[in-house]
C-alpha positions in Angstrom: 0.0 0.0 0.0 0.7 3.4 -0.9 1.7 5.9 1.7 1.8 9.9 1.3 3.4 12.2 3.9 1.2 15.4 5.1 1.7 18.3 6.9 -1.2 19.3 9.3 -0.8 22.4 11.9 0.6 21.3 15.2 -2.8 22.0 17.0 -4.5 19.2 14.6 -1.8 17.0 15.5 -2.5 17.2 19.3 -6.1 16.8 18.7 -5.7 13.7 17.0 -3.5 12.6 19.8 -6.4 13.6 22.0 -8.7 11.2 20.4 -6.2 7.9 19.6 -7.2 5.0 20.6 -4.3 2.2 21.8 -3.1 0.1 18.4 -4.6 3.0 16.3 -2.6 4.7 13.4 -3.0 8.5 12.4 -4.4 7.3 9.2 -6.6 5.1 10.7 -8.3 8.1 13.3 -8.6 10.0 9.9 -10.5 7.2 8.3 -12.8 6.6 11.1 -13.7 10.3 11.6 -14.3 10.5 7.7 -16.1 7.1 7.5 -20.5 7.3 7.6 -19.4 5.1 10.6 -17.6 7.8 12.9 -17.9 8.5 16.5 -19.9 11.7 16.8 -18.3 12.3 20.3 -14.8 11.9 18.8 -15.5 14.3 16.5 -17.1 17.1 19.5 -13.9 16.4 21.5 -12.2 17.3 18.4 -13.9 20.6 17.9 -14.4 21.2 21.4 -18.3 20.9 21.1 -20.4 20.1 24.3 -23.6 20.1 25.6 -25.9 22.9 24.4 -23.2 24.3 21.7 -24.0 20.6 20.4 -27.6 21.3 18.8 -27.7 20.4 15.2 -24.2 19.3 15.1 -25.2 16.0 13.5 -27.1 17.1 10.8 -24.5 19.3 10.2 -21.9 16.7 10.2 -24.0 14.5 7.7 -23.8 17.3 5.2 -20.6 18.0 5.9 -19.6 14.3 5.3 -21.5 14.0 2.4 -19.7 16.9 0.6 -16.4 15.4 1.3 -17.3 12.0 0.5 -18.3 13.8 -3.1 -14.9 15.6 -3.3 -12.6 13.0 -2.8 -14.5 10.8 -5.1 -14.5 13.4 -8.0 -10.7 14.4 -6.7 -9.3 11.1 -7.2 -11.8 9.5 -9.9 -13.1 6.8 -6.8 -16.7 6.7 -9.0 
């Protein structure tokens, strides 16, 4: 398999650190918080979200996902 290097800000990096589970690769958090499948409480942590701040946060989420899911399919011709 393929592997690419990236360079993400070093704030991202400690979130993602936040949120690692034992046994789990950076590529792998990324896929589970981009995959239909994700843990919506990863993904508050990640932005800080709680409680009330957490209204519509889901829906907006699905459309968010949904947009990326479309981009990275018409980026990298995945149709």
């Amino acid at each position: 398999m393929a592997s690419h290097q990236i360079s993400i800000r070093d704030n991202v990096y400690q979130k993602l650190k936040k949120i690692k589970q034992e046994n789990e690769s950076y590529s792998d958090i990324i896929e589970r918080l981009l995959s239909s499948k994700g843990n919506v409480e990863d993904l508050k942590e990640l932005y800080g979200i709680s409680g009330e701040d957490d209204l519509g946060f889901q829906d907006i989420l699905d459309s968010s996902r949904k947009e990326i899911q479309i981009a990275l399919k018409n980026r990298f011709n995945l149709n």
